[in-house]
C-alpha positions in Angstrom: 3.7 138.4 42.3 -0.1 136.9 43.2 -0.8 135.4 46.7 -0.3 132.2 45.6 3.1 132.1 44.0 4.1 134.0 47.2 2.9 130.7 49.6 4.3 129.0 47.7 7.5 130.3 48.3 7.2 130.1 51.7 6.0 126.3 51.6 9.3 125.7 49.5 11.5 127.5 51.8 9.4 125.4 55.0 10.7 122.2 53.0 13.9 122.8 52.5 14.4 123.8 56.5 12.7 120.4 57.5 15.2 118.7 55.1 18.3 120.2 56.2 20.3 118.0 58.5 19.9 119.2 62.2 22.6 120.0 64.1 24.0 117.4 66.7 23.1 117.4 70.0 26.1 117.4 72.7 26.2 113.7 74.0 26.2 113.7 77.9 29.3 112.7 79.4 29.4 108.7 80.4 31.0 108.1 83.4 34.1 106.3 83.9 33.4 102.8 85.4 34.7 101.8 88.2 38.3 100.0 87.6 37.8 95.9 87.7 38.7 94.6 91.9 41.7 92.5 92.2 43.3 90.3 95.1 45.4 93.3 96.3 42.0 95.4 96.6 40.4 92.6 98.8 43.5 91.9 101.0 43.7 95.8 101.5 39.9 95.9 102.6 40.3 93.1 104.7 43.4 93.9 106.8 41.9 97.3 107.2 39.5 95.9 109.5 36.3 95.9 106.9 33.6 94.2 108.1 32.7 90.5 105.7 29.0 91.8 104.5 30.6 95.1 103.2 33.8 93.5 101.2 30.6 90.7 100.1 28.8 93.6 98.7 31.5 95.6 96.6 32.8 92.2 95.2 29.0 92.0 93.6 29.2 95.7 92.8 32.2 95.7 90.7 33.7 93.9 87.3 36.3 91.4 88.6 39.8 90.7 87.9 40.8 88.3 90.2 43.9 85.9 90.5 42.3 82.3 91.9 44.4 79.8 91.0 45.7 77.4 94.1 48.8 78.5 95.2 47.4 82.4 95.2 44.5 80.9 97.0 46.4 79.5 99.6 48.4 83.2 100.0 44.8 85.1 100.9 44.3 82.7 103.0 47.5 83.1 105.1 46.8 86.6 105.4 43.3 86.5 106.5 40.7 86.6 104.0 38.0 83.9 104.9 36.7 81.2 103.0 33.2 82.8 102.6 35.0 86.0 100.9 37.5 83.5 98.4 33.9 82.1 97.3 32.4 85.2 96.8 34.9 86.3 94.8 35.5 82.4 92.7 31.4 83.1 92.1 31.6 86.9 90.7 34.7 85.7 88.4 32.5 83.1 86.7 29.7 85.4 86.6 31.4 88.0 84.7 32.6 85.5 82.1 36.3 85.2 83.5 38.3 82.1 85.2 37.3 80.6 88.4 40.6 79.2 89.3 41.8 76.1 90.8 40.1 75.2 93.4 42.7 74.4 96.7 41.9 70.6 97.2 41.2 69.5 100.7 42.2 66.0 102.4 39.0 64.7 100.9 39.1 66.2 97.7 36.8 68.8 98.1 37.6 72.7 98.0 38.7 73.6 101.4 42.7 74.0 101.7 44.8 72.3 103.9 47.1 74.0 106.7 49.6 75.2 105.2 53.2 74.6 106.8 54.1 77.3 108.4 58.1 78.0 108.8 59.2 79.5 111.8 62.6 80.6 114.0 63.0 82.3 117.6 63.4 85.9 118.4 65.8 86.4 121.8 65.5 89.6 123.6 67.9 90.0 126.7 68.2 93.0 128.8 71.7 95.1 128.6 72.3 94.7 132.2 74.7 97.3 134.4 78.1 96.8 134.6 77.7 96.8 138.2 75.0 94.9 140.1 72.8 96.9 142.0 74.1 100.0 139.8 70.5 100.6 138.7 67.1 99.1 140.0 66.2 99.1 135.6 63.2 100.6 134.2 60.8 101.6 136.7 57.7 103.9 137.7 56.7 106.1 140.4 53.6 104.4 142.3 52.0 107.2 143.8 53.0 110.7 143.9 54.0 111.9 147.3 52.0 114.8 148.5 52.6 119.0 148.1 55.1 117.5 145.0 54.1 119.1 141.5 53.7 116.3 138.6 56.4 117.0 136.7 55.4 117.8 132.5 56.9 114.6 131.1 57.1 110.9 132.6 54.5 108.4 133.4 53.8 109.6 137.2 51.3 108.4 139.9 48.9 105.4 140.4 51.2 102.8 139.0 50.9 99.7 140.7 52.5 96.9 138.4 55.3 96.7 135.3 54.9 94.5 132.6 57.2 93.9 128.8 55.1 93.3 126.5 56.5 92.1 122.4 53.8 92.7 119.7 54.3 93.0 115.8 52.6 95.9 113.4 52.7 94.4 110.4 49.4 94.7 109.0 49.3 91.0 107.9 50.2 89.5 110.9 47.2 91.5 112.6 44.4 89.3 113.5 40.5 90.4 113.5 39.5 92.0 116.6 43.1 92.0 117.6 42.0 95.0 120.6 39.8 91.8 122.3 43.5 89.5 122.3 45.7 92.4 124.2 45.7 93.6 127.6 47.5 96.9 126.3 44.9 100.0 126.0 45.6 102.9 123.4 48.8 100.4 121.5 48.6 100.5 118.0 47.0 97.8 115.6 48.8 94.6 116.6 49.5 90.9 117.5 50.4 90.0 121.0 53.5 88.0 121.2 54.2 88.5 124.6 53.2 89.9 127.7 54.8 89.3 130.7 54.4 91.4 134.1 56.3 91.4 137.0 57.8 94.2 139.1 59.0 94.7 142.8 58.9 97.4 145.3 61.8 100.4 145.1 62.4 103.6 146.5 64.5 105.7 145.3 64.9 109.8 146.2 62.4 109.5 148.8 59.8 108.5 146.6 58.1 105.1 146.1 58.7 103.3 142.6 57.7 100.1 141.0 60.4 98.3 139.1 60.1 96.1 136.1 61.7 92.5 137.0 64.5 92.1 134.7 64.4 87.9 134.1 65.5 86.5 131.2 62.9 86.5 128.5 61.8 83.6 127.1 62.3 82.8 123.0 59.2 83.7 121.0 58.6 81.5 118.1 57.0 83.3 115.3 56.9 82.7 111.9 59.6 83.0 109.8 59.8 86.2 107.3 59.8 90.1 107.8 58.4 91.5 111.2 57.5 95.0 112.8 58.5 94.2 115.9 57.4 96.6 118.9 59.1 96.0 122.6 57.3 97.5 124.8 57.2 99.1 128.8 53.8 98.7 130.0 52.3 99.8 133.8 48.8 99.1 135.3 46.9 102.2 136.0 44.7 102.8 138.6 41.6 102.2 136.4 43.4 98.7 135.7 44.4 99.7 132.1 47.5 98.5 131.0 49.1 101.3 129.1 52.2 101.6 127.3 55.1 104.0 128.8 58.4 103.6 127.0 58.6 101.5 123.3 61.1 101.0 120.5 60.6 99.3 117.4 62.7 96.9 115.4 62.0 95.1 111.7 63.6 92.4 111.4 64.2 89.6 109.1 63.3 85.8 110.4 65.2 83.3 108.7 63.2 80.0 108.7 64.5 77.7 111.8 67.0 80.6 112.3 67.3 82.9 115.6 67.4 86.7 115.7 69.1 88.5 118.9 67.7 91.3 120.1 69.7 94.0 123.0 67.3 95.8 124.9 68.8 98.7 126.8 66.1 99.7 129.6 66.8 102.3 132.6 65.0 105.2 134.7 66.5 107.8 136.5 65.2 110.2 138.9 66.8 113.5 138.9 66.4 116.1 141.6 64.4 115.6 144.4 61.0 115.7 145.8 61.6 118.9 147.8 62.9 121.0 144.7 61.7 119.2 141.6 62.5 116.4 140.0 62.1 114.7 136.4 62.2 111.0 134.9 64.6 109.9 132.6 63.3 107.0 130.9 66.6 105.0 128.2 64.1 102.3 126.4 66.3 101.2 123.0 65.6 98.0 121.2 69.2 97.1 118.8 69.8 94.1 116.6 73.0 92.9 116.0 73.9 91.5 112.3 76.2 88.9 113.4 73.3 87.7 115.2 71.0 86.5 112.6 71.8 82.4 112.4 70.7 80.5 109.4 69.6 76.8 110.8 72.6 75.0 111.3 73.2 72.2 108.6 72.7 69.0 109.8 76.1 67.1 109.9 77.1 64.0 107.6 79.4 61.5 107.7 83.0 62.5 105.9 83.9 60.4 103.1 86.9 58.4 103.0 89.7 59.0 101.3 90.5 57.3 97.8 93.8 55.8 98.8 93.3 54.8 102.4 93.6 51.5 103.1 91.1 49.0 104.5 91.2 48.1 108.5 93.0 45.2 109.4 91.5 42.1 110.6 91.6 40.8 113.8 93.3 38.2 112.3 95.7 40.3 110.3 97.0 42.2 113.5 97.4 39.1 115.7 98.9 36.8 112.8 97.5 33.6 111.4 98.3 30.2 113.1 100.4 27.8 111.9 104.3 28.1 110.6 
């Protein structure tokens, strides 16, 4: 074989390399993108507590898959989420190609919603009094510890200078924004204030000095009308001037729209043993419902029909005959 037959060769073999099909190259994974945001994912951020500029930023972050029509409108409303957000997201839903909705007309026409009616009823809360009166001063709390007396490990001891009953719901869409600013109550889960009420009057009781929680009727909160986390609370006034919470019970309940619900609050301290050779509190704080409670609105009355076959009044002239023979 010369030189040249053998190059040749080696250009041929060269070609036929450079012609062969090379073999694929792995593909780098493409990541998943993010799934589209929906009404649910913007009522979640906003009764969460996230700040406006943040939910404003992940609606222009992310594809959209939003529900805008009036009525749905009106619901995000009801449950908190501004006007500025509801744009925000009627703006990125256009953007992206999909349906901007209905916009909610206003008195004037334009795109700002009207109040909605809102349907309400009337919680009562009584206290279960004693069977006998003066068989129990109610809840109380011990306003100062008396001295060379060990705090005892449970109870709300010392420093206590005034009661209160306080009613607040947890439901998370009945929480307003900066709901902590609207409550006097320090270290009480996220809630709305219904009522706060104090009150109490000098005790004693086993030698030591106590503060009990005036037991007046309670006044009927109006709320609106649907389900509830209701939280009935027994609150005292530190020495720092907090308002803390001592004894609570909660309670969902169903509101029936211009109906009542009836709530039983049993509420009681006792002190037992003494200051000389130890004592402990015995706080009873249970919140009940009772069933037969719940009234629907009454129906409003109307005016019986009368019967087919009854015959029609008399005249006066009928009853008291006619003149003439």
């Amino acid at each position: 074989m010369t030189r040249t037959a053998s190059r040749l060769g080696r250009w041929a073999a060269a070609l036929l390399l450079a012609w062969a099909p090379a073999a694929p190259i792995p593909a780098a994974p493409v990541p998943a993108a993010p799934a589209p945001l929906t009404n649910e994912d913007i009522v979640r951020l906003v009764v969460h507590g996230t700040a406006e500029p943040v939910i404003l930023r992940e609606i222009a972050a992310r594809m959209p898959r939003f529900d805008l029509d009036a009525g749905v409108v009106l619901e995000l409303q009801r449950v908190g989420v501004s006007d500025t957000i509801i744009a925000a997201m009627r703006a990125r839903q256009i953007a992206a190609g999909g349906p901007g909705g209905t916009p909610v007309p206003g008195p004037t026409g334009g795109g700002v919603a009207p109040p909605r009616p809102v349907r309400t009823g009337q919680v009562f809360i009584r206290f279960q009094l004693p069977a006998k009166a003066g068989e129990d001063p109610g809840p109380f709390a011990i306003a100062s510890l008396p001295k060379q007396v060990t705090r005892p490990v449970d109870g709300e001891v010392g420093f206590v200078s005034d009661l209160a009953i306080a009613v607040f719901c947890t439901s998370s869409i009945h929480v307003p924004d900066h709901w902590d600013s609207k409550t006097p109550l320090k270290g009480a889960p996220r809630h709305e204030l219904l009522l706060f009420r104090p009150g109490s009057r000098p005790v004693r009781d086993h030698g030591f000095d106590l503060v009990a929680l005036d037991r007046a009727p309670i006044d009927p909160i109006t709320i609106e009308a649907g389900r509830h986390a209701l939280v009935v609370g027994l609150a005292g006034k530190h020495g720092s001037g907090d308002w803390q919470l001592i004894a609570s019970d909660p309670e969902s309940i169903e509101l029936p729209a211009d109906g009542t619900v009836r709530l039983l609050l049993d509420a009681s301290t006792k002190i037992r043993g003494n200051k000389m050779v130890g004592f402990q509190v015995e706080q009873v704080f249970t919140l009940s419902v009772d069933p037969m409670a719940v009234q629907p609105a009454p129906e409003p009355p109307t005016d019986p029909a009368p019967a087919p076959d009854a015959a029609p009044p008399e005249s006066r002239a009928s009853r008291f005959g006619r003149g003439g023979s």
